[in-house]
C-alpha positions in Angstrom: -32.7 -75.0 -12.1 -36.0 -76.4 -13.0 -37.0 -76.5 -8.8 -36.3 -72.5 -9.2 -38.0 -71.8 -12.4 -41.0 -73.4 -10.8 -41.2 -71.6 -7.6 -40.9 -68.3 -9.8 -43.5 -69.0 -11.8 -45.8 -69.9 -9.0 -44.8 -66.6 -7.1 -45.7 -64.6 -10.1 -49.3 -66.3 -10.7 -49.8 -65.5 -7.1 -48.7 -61.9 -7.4 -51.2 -61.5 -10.6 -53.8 -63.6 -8.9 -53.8 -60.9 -5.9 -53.8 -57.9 -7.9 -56.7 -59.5 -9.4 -58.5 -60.1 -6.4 -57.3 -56.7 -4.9 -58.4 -54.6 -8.5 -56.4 -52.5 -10.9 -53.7 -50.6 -8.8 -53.6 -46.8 -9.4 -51.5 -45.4 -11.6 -48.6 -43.1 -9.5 -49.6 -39.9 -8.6 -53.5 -40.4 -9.3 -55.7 -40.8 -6.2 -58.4 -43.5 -6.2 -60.6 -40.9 -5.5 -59.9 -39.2 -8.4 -60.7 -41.4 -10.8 -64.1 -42.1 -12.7 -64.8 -46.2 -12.9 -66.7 -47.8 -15.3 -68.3 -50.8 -14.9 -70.7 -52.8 -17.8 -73.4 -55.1 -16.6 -74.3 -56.8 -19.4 -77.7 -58.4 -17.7 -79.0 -55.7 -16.9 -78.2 -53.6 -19.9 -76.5 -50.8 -17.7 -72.9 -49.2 -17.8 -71.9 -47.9 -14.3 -70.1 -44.2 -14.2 -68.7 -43.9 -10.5 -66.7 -40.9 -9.0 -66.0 -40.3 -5.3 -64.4 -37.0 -2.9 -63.9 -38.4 0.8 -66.8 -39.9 1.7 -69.5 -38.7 -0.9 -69.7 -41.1 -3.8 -71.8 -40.5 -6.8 -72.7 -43.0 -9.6 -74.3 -42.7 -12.7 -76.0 -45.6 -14.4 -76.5 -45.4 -18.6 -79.1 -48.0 -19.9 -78.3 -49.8 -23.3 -81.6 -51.3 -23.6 -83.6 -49.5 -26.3 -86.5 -49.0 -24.3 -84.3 -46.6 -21.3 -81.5 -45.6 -23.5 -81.8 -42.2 -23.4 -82.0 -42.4 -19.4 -79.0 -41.8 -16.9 -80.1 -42.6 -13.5 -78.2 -40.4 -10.9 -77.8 -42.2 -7.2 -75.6 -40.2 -4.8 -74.1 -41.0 -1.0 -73.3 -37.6 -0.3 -73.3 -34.8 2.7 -71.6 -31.7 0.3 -73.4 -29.3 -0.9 -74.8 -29.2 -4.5 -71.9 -26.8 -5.3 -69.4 -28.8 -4.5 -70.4 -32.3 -6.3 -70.6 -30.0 -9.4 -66.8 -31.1 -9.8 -67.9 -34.9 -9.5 -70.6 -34.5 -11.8 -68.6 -32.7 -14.2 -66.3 -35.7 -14.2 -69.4 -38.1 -14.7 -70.3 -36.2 -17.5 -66.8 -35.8 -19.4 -66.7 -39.6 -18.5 -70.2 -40.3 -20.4 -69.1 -38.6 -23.1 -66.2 -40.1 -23.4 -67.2 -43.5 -23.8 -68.8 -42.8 -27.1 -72.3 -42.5 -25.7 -74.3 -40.8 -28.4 -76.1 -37.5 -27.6 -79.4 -39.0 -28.5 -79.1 -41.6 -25.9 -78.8 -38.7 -23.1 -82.2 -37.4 -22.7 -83.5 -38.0 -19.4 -81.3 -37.6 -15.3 -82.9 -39.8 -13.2 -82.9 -37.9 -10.2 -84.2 -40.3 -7.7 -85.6 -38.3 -4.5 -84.0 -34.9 -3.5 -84.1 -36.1 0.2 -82.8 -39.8 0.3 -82.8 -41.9 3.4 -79.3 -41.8 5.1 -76.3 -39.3 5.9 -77.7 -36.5 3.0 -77.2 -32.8 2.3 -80.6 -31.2 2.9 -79.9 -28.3 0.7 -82.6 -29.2 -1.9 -84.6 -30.1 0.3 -84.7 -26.9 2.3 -85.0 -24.5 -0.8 -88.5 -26.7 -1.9 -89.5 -26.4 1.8 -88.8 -22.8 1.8 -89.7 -22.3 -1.8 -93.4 -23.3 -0.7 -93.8 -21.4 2.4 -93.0 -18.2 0.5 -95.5 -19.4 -2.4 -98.8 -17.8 -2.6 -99.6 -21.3 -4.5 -99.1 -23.2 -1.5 -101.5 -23.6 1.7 -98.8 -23.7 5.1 -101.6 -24.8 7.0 -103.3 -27.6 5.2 -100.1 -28.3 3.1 -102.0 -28.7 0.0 -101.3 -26.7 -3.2 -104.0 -24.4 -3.6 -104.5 -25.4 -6.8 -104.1 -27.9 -9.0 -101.9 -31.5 -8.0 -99.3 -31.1 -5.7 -96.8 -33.0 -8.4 -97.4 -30.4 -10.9 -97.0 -27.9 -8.1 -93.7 -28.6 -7.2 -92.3 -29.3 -10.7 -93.7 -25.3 -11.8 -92.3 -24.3 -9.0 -88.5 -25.8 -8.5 -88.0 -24.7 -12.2 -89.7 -20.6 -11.7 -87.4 -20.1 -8.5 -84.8 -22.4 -10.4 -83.9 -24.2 -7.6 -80.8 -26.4 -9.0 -78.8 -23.8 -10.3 -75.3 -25.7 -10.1 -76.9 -28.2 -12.4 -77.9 -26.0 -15.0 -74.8 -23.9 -14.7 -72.9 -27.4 -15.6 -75.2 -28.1 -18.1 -75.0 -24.6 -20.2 -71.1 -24.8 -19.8 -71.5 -27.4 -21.9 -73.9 -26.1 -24.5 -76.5 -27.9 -23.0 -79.5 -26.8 -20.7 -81.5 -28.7 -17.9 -85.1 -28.6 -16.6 -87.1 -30.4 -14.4 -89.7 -31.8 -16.4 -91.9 -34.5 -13.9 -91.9 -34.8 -10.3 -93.3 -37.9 -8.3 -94.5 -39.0 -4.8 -94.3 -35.2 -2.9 -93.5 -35.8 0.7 -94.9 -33.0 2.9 -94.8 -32.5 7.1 -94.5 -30.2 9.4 -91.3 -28.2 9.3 -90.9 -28.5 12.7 -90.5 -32.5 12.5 -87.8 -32.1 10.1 -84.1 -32.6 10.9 -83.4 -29.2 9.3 -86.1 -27.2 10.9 -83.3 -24.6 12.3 -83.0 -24.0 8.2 -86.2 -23.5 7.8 -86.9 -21.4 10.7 -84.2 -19.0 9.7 -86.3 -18.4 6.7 -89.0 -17.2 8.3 -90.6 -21.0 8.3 -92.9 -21.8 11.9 -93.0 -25.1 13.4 -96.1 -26.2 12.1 -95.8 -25.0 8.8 -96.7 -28.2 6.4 -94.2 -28.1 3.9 -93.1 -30.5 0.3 -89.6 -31.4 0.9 -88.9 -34.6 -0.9 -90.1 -35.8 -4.4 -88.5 -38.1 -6.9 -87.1 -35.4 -9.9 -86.8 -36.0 -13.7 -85.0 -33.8 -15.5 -84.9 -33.3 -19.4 -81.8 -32.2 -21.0 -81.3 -30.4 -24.5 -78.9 -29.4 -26.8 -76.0 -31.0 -28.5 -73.3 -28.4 -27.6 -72.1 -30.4 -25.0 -70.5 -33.5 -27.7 -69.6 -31.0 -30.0 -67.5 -28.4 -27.7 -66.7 -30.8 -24.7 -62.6 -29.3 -24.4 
């Protein structure tokens, strides 16, 4: 009897032991995929928001350091389209807000760059490049802003032709509104050395047409609405 109590026990320390190692097993009916995760790293001061659809992935990171607590930096691995990782975002936010996070402590969306390095949707990307051609602000052929820094350019510019209007369509849903408020490290080349030149040439954009088309993006949020009315 003992013999068989033993080898039970040791069967069901294994079995916990591998759903450990394996992680938490879904609850029935819910897709991994559908779920938000939320991971803390206390060394670092962060708390890790992470959603995914297929294979585009997007994570939010919250900062419980004093100094970037009103800071959520947004990293993506993504190929949709902005309008469809509003759903995922709208998750990531419900998620935030969830967890307690004050709205004070949500001031600041770390964009990162609009045109990150790897498998990417480009649709950003193409409405700055296409933005600027049609600018009177903006020099094609020296691909300089005619006046004035080419950071401040591209900020005044992205928020007159509103160029993320899924994001502020979230946002206001919410109560809330979102604007780009500081832009860093403008990338500009030709548009014809640019994986989405076909894009841009069906917007009236020529092959040598020097053109802003990455940038890293801040964007400020205000209101409150969104902790108050979030259904």
């Amino acid at each position: 009897m003992y013999a068989m109590w033993k080898q039970a026990a040791v069967l069901t320390i294994c079995g916990a032991m591998l759903t450990c190692a394996m992680g938490r097993v879904p609850e029935a009916g819910v897709r991994q995929e559908d779920e938000v995760t939320m991971e803390r790293d206390a060394a670092l001061g962060e708390v890790r928001y992470s959603t995914a659809k297929g294979n585009c992935r997007i994570t939010w990171t919250a900062h419980t350091t004093e100094i970037n607590r009103s800071v959520i930096r947004h990293r993506a691995e993504c190929e949709l389209p902005p309008g469809e990782q509003v759903p995922l975002l709208a998750k990531l936010l419900r998620k935030v807000v969830e967890s307690g996070t004050d709205q004070s402590q949500f001031r600041t969306l770390s964009w990162g760059r609009i045109y990150p390095d790897g498998p990417q949707d480009s649709t950003l990307a193409v409405r700055l490049a296409l933005a600027a051609k049609n600018s009177d602000g903006w020099d094609a052929a020296k691909g300089v802003a005619r006046s004035g820094d080419v950071n401040g350019f591209v900020r005044k510019l992205a928020n007159d032709e509103m160029m993320y209007p899924e994001l502020r369509a979230l946002f206001r849903e919410y109560g809330m509104d979102i604007e780009l408020a500081s832009v860093e490290k403008v990338l500009v080349l030709p548009a014809g050395r640019l994986p989405f030149f076909d894009r841009l040439q069906k917007g009236g954009a020529q092959a040598g047409d020097k053109l802003p088309f990455d940038c890293q993006a801040w964007f400020s949020i205000r209101g409150g609405g969104l902790w108050a009315d979030m259904p």
